[in-house]
N, C-alpha and C positions, 0 to 999 in steps of 0.2 A: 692573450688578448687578440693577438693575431688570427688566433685558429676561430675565436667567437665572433669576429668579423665576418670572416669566410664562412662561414656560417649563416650567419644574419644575413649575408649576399647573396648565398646560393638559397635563402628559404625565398627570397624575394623573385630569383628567377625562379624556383620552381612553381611559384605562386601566377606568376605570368605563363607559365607551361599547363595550369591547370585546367583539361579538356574543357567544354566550351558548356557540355552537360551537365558536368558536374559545378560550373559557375550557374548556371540558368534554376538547377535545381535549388541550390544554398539561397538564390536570390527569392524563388519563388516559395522556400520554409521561412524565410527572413532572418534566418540566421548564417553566420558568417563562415568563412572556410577558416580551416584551423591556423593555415599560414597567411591569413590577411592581417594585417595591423589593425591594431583596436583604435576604434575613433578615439581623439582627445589623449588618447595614451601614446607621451612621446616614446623613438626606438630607444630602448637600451641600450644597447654598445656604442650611441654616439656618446653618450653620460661617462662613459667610464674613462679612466685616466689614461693615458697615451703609454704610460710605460707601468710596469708592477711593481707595486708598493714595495718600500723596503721595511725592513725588519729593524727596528731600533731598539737598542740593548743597555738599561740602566744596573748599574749594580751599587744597590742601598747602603748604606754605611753597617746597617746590620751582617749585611752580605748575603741578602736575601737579592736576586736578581731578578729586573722587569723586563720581558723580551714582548713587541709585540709589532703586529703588520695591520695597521688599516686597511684593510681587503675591502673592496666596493659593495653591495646589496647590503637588504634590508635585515639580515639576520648578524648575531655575535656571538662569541663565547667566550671565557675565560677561564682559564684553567689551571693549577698550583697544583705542580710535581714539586714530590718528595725523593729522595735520594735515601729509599730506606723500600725494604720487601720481604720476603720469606728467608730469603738470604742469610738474613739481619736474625732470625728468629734463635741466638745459641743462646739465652739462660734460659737456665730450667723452668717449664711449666708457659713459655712464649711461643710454642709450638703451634700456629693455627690463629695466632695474632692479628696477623696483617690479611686476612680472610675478616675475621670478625668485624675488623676494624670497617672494612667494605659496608659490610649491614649494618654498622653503627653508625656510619657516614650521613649529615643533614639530618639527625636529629635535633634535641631539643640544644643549645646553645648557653652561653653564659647572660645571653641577653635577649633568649625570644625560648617562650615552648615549641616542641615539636609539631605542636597544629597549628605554633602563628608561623614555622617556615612554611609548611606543607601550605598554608592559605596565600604567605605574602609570593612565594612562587606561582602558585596560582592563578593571583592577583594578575600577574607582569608577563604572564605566558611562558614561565622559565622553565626549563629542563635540567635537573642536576642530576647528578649520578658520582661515582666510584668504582673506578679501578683496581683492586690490588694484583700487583705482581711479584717477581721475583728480587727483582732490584729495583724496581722504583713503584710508587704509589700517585693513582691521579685523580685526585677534587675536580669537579668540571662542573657549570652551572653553560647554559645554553640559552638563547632567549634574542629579541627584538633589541635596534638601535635606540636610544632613546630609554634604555630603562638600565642602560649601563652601570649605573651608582646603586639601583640595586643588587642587582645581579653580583657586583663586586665584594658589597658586604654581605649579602649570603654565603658567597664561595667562600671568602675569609673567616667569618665568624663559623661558618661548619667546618675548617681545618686547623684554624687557630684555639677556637676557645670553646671546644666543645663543653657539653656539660657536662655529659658521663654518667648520667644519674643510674644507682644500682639496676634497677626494672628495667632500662633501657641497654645497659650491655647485658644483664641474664637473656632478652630477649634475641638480642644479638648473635650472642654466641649458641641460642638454641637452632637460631635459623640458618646459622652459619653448617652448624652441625647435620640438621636436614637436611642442606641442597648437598651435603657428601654424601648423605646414607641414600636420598630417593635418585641421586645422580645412577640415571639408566645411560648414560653414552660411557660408551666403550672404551672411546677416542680420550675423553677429560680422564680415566681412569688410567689407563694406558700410559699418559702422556706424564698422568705422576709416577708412575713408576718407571716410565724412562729416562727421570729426572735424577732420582732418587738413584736408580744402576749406572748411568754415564756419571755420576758426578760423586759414588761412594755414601752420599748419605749426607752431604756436608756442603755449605755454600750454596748454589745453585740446586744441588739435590734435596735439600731440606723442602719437607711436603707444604706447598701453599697453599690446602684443605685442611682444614678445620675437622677433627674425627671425635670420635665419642670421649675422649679423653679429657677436653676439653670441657667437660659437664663436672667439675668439681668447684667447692669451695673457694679456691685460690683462686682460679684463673682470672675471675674480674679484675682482681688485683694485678695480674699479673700478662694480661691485657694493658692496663691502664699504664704499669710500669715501661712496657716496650715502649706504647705511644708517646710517655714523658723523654723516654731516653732518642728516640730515633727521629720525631715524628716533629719538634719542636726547634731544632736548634734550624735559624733562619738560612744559615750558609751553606744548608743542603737541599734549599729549596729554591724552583724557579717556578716563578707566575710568569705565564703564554698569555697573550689574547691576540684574539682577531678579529678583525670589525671595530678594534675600538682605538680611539685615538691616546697614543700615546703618552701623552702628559696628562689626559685625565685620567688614565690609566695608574702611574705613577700616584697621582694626590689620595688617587681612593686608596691603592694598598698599603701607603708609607702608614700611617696609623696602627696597623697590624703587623710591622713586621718587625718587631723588635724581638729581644726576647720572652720566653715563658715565665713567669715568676713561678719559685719554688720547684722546680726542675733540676735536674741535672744532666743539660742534653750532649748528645754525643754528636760534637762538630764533622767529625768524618764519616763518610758515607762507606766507607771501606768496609768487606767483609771478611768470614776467613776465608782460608787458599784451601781450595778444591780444587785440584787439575782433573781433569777428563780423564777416564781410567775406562769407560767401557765395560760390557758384561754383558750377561743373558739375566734373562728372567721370563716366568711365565707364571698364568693362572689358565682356572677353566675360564671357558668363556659362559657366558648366562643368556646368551640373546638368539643362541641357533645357530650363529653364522661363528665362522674362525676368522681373527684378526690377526696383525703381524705390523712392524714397526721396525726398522731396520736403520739405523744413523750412525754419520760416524762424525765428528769434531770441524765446526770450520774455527780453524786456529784465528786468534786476533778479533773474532767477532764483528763486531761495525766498528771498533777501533782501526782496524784495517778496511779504510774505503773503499782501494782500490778491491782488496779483495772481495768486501761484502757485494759492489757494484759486480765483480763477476758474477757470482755466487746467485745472485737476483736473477741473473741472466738464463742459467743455469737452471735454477727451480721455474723459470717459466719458460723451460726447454722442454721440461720432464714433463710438467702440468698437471693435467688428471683432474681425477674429479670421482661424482658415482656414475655407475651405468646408464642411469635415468637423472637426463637433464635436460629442464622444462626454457624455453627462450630460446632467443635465438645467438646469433653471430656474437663473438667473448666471451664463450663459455668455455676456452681453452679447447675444442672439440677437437683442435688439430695437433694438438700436445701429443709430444710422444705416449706417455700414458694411456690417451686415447687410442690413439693407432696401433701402437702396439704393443696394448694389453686389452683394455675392456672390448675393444670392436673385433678382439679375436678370440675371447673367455668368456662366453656366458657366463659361464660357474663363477666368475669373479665380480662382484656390485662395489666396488669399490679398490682403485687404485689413483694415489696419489702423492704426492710430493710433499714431506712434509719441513720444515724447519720450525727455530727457535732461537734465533738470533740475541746474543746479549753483549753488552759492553767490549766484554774484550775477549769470549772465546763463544761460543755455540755450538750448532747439530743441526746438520740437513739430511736428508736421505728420502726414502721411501713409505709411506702404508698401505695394506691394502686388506680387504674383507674379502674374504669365497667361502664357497657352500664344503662343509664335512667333507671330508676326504678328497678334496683338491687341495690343502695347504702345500705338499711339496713341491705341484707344478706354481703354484702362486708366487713360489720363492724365488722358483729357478726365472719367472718373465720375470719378475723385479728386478734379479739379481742382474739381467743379461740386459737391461735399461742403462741400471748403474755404469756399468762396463765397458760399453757402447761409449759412453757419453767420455767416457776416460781413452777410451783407442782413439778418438775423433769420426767416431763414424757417425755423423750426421750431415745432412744437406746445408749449403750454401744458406737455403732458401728456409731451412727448420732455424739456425742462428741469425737470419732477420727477422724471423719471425716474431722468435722470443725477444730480441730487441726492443721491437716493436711492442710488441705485449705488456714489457717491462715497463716502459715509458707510459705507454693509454693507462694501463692500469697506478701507477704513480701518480698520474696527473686525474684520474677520477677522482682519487683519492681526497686529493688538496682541493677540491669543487667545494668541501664540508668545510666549515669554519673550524669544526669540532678537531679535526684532522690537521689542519694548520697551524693549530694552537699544539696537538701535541708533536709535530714533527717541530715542532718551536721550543718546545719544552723539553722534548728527549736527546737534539740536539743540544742544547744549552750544556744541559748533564752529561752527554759524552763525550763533545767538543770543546765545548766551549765557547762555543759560536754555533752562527747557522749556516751554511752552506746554501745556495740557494737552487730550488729545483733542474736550473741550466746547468749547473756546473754538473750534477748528476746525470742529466741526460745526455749532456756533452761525453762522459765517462761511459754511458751504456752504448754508445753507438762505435765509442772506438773499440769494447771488447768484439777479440778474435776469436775464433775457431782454437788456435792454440792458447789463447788465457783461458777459456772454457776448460781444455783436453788436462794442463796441466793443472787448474784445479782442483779438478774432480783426482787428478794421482795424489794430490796434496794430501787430499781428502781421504780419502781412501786408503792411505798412510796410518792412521789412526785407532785405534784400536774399533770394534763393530760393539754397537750397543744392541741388543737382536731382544726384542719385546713381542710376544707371545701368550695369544689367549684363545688356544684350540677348543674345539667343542667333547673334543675325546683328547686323552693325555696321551701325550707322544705323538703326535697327528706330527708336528712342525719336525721338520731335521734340525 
């Protein structure tokens, strides 16, 4: 709120700085300069509250939890994480579940068709959508103040009481299966199989794409049985919002959040145990260009804050990006990655930093894309980044940077309702609580040079997960 002040003050002095032609001109089109204040339209930031709303945390008798923050402007959203993902997918034939489940999401309901949600969102300007991931799943509905009680019984009646009807998951799971087969990025392909080798095939590594396998008799069934076992029992689930007030918040979802009738749900969210084990793997590549993927384990995941808060640092040390990047100033341009790999490799269109952060363990490292017969040199600037970053050879001025980065980018982030509902929601499920943006930032500005240096040994400790998709076989070392 502070920083939107200073803001709102420096538009007002630049607005008094603005050349004298460029006033004479706006007066004589009769239209206004961009930083004038609009007649009749009181300032913003004198409306907004003196200090940042807090986060208030109900947990229902069900044990279904309400976390939420009345954030100021005109927009809301509400949100219900599941504590259930790919993870979760070990009986036979649930393989590619919690994918389907995404494309089944905000259909037809126990209490509306499919085309009176698609109209009453409509109707109210809402936005809904579905997440799945690995260990958690997110309902989200989007929309205007003042249409709250709707918006709350869509989101609920689309993850509580679906309807399931047969033609609505056949279609499901066919579209689900599509976005695998016509998926042309390299990167989403890649990323499963270095889920899949860091993690042996189990837990975390279980595939969270949906494959042709998936096209059989059973699977609806067997669909529908995960979503009863995983998807229902209330004590794995937290509803976020933001923008909306709290106790109306509570009246609307207490109604839904009891249990499923006819269910047998699995109260814990726990999955099985996959430790990081690491490995190679490789395909051809299909797009012309050679790829590469290189990670190794960050131990404790976001359960370790201190460490994930390095770690953050860390990956916007590295940076990166592709070669061709359109805009201006935060596009990372001064990231190691930048400097020194693409501003010194033509042959190389892509190098960057990649992670995948989870509950209690993860993978950070490197990717990067170049032309045929430069993969070896691609490996050795990757490799000598990584390395780099572990001796402590960096500037003063490279670790305030990333600092800095860390923080702007954090705090864009949370500008989205959408965004404040899930860091409300994802906290919830890994903490327990919410932590609030200061204490994080407070934490990014005291890492050192040596929590950076001794990280990255941590890290690099760990066994190397090395993901490879040449355009000619053997192209990589």
């Amino acid at each position: 709120l502070t920083l939107a002040r200073r803001a709102a003050g420096a538009a007002r002095a630049y607005s008094a700085a603005v050349p004298a032609v460029a006033q004479a001109a706006a007066k004589a089109a009769g239209t206004p300069l961009m930083c004038d204040p609009l007649a009749g339209v009181p300032e913003l930031f004198a409306e907004w509250p003196s200090k940042a709303p807090e986060t208030r945390v109900t947990k229902l008798p069900s044990g279904m939890i309400v976390a939420s923050e009345d954030s100021p402007g005109p927009s809301a959203n509400v949100s219900l994480f599941v504590a259930a993902g790919a993870a979760h997918e070990t009986r036979g034939g649930a393989s590619g579940a919690t994918h389907v489940l995404e494309k089944l999401a905000f259909n037809a309901t126990q209490r509306r068709s499919a085309f009176r949600v698609a109209r009453d969102a409509e109707v109210i300007g809402a936005h809904t959508s579905a997440v799945a991931g690995r260990e958690h799943f997110t309902y989200s509905v989007d929309g205007v103040k003042g249409t709250t009680a709707a918006m709350v019984e869509m989101l609920m009646e689309g993850a509580r009481i679906p309807a399931m009807h047969d033609w609505e998951m056949t279609g499901a799971i066919e579209r689900a299966v599509q976005d695998t087969d016509t998926a042309e990025n390299a990167a989403l392909k890649m990323s499963e199989a270095m889920h899949a080798t860091a993690y042996g095939g189990k837990g975390l590594g279980r595939p969270l794409l949906a494959t042709k396998g998936m096209i059989n008799p059973d699977s609806a069934q067997a669909v529908a049985n995960f979503w009863g076992e995983h998807f229902t029992a209330p004590s794995r689930m937290v509803v976020a919002g933001s923008g909306i007030d709290h106790d109306e918040l509570l009246s609307l979802v207490e109604p839904f959040s009891g249990a499923v009738e006819g269910v047998e749900a699995q109260e814990s969210g726990e999955y099985e145990e996959a430790p990081y084990v690491g490995g190679q793997w490789s395909t051809k590549s299909t797009d012309g260009t050679s790829h590469v993927n290189m990670v190794f384990e960050t131990p404790g995941g976001w359960g370790d804050v201190d460490g994930a808060v390095t770690c953050t640092v860390m990956q916007a040390m590295l940076g990166g990006g592709f070669s061709f990047s359109s805009g201006g100033p935060g596009k990372g341009m001064y990231s190691r990655l930048y400097t020194g790999v693409l501003n010194n490799h033509h042959q190389i269109s892509m190098a960057s930093v990649h992670g995948e952060m989870y509950d209690k363990t993860g993978m950070v490292g490197v990717s990067g894309t170049c032309e045929p017969g430069y993969e070896g040199r691609l490996v050795d600037v990757l490799t000598a980044q990584l390395t780099d970053i572990a001796a402590g050879s960096f500037s003063d001025e490279e670790l305030s940077r990333a600092r800095n980065s860390a923080v702007s980018s954090m705090m864009t982030n949370l500008e989205k309702k959408s965004v404040v509902s899930e860091d409300i929601g994802r906290q919830m499920l890994t903490y327990g609580k919410r932590m609030p943006a200061q204490s994080f930032i407070d934490k990014i500005h005291k890492v050192t040079a040596k929590d950076v240096a001794a990280y990255a040994k941590k890290m690099y400790a760990t066994p190397l997960t090395y993901i490879t998709a040449p355009v000619a076989d053997g192209a990589f070392p």
